[in-house]
Residue frames as a rotation matrix with the C-alpha (Angstrom) as fourth column:
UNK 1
-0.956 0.252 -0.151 -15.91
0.088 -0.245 -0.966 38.29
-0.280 -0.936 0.212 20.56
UNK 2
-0.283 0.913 -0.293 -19.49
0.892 0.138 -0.431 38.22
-0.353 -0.383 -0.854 21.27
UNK 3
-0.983 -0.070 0.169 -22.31
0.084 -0.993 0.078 40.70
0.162 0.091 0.983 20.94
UNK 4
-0.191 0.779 -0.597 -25.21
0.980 0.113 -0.165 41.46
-0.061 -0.617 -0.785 23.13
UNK 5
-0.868 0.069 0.492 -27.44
0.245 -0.802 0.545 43.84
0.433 0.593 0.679 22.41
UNK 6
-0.399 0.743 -0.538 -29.98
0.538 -0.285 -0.793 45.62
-0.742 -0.606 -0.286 24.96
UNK 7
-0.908 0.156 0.389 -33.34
0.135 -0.769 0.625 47.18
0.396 0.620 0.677 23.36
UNK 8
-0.901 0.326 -0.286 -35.07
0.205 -0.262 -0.943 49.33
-0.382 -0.909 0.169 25.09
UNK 9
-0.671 0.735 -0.094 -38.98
0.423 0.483 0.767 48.58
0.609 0.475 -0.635 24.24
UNK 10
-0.189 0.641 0.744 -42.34
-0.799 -0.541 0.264 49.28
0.571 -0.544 0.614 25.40
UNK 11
-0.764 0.055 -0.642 -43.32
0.144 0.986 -0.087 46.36
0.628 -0.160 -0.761 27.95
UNK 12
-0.334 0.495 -0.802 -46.09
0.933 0.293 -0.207 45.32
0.133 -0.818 -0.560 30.58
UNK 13
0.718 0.646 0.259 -47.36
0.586 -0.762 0.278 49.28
0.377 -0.048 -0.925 30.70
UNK 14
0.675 -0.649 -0.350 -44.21
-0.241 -0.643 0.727 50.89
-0.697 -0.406 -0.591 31.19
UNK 15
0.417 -0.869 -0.268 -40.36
-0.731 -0.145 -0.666 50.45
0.540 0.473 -0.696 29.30
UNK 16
0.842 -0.333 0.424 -38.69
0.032 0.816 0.577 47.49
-0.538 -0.473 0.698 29.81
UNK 17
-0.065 -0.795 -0.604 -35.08
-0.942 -0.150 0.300 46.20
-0.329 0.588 -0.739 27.78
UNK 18
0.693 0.521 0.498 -34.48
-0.528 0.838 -0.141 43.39
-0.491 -0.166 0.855 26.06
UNK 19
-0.462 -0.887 0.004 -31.71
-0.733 0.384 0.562 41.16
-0.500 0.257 -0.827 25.61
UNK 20
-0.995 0.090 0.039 -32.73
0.095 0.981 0.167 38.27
-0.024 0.170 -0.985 23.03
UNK 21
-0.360 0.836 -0.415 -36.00
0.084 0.472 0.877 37.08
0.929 0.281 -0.240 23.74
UNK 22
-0.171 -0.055 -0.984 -35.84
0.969 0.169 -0.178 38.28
0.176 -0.984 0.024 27.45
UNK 23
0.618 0.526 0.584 -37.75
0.205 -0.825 0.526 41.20
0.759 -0.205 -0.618 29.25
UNK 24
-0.934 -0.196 0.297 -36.00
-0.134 -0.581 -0.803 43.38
0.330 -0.790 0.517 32.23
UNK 25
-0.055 0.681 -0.730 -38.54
0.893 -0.295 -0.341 44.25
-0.447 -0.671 -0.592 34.97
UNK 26
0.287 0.402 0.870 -40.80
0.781 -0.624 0.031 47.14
0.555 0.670 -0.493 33.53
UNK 27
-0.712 -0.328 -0.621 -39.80
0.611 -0.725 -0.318 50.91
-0.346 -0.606 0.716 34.48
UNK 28
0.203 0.944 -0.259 -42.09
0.610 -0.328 -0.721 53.75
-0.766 -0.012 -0.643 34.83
UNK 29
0.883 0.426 -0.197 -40.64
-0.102 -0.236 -0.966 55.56
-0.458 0.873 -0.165 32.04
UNK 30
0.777 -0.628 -0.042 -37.81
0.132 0.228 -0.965 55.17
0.616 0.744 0.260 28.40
UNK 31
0.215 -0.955 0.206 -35.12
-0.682 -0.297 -0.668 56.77
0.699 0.004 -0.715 30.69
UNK 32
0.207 -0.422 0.883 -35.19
-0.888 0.299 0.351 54.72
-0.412 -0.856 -0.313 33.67
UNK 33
0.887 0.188 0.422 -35.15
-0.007 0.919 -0.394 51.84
-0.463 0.347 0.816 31.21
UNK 34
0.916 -0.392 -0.087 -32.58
-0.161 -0.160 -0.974 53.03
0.368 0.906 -0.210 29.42
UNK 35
0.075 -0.847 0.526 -30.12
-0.888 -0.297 -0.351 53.69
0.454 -0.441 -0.774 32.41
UNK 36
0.366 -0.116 0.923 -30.96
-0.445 0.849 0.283 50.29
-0.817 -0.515 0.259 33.72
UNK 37
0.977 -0.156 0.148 -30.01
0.212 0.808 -0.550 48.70
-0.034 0.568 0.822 30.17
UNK 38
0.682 -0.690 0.242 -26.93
-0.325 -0.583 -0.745 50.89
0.655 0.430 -0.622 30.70
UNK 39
0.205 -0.570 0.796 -25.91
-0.953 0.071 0.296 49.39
-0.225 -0.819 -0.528 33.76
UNK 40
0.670 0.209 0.712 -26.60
-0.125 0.978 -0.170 46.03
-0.731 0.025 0.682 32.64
UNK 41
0.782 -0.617 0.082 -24.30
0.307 0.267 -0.914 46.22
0.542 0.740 0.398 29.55
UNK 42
0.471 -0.675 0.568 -21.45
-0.809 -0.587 -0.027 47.87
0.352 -0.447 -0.822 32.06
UNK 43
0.078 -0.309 0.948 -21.78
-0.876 0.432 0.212 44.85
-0.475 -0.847 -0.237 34.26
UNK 44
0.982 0.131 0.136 -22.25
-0.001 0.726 -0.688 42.48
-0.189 0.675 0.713 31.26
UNK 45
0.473 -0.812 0.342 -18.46
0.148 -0.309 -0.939 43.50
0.868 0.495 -0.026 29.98
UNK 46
0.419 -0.587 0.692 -17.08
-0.907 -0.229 0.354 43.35
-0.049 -0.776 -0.629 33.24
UNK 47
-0.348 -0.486 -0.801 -14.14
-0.155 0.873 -0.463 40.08
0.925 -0.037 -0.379 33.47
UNK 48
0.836 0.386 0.391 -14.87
-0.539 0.440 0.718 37.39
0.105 -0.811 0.576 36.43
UNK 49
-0.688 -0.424 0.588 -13.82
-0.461 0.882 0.097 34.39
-0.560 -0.204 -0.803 37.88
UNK 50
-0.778 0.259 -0.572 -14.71
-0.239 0.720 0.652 30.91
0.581 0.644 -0.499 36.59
UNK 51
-0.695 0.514 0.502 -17.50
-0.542 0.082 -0.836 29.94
-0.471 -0.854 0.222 37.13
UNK 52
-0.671 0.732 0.116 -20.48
0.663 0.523 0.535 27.41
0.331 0.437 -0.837 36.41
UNK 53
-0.620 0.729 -0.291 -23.55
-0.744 -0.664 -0.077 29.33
-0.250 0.169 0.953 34.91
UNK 54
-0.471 0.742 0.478 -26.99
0.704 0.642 -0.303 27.79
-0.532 0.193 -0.825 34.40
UNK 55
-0.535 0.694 -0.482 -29.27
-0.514 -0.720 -0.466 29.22
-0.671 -0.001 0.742 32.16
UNK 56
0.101 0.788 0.607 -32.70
0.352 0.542 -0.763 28.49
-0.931 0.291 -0.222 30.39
UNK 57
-0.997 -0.070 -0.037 -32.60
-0.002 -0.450 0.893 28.58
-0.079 0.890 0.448 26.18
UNK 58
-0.792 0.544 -0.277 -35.55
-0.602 -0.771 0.206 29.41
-0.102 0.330 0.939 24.36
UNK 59
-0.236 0.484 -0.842 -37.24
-0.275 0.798 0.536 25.92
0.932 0.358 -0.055 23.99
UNK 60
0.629 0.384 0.676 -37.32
-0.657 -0.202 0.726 25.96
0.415 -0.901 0.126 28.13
UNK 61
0.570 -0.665 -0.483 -34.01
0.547 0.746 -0.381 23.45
0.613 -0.046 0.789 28.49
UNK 62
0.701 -0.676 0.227 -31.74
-0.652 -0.479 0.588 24.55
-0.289 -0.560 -0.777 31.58
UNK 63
0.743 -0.656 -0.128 -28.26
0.434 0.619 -0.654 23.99
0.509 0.431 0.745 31.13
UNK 64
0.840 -0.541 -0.030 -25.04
-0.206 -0.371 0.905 24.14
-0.501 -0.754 -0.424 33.04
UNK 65
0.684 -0.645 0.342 -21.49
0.459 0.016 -0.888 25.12
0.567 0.764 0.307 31.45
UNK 66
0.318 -0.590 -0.742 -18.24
0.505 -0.557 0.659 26.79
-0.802 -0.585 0.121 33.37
UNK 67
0.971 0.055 0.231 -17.68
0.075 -0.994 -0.078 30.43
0.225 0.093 -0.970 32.50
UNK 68
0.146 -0.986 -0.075 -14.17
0.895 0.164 -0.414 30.99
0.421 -0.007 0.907 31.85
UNK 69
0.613 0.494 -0.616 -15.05
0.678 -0.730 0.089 34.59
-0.406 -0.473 -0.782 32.92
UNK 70
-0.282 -0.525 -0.803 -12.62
-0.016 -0.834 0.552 36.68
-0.959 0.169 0.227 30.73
UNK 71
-0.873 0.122 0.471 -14.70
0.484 0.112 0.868 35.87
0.053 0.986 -0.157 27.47
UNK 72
-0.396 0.231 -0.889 -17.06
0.290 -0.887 -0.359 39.01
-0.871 -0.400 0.284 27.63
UNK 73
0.106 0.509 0.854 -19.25
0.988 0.045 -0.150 40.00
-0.115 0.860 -0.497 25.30
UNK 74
-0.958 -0.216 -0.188 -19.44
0.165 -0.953 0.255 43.65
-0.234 0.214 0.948 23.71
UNK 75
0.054 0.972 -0.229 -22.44
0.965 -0.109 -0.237 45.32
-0.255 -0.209 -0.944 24.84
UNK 76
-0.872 0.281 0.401 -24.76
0.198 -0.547 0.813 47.70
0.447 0.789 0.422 23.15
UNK 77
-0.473 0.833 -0.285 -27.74
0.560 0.034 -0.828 49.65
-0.680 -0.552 -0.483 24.07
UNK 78
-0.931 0.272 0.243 -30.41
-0.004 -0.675 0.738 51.11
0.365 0.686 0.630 21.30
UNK 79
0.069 0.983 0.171 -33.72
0.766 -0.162 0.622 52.68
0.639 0.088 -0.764 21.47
């Protein structure tokens, strides 16, 4: 299994998380950031349906793949 790791950061004048190379939307302050990276790892570790996911890697390439939706990473929040 996976592992995805939220850290919770200063960003844009306020507290943002960060998964990877990826910002959240800033909050006004560490907790509200914190409880939002908390929800996000909750729903991150939640099982789906299949589905086809698109997303953009680091070089700016979108790609499309089908989400079996019971392979779930194991989320983490620090800071």
């Amino acid at each position: 299994m996976s592992k995805i790791t939220y850290h919770i950061v200063q960003h844009d004048g306020g507290w943002a998380y960060r998964a990877d190379e990826t910002f959240s939307e800033t909050f006004a302050s560490h907790e509200d950031a914190r409880q939002a990276a908390e929800r996000a790892a909750r729903e991150q570790a939640l099982p789906g349906e299949p589905t086809v996911i698109s997303y953009e890697d680091k070089q700016g390439h979108w790609h499309q793949e089908r989400a079996a939706g019971d392979d779930r990473p194991e989320p983490e929040v620090e800071g």
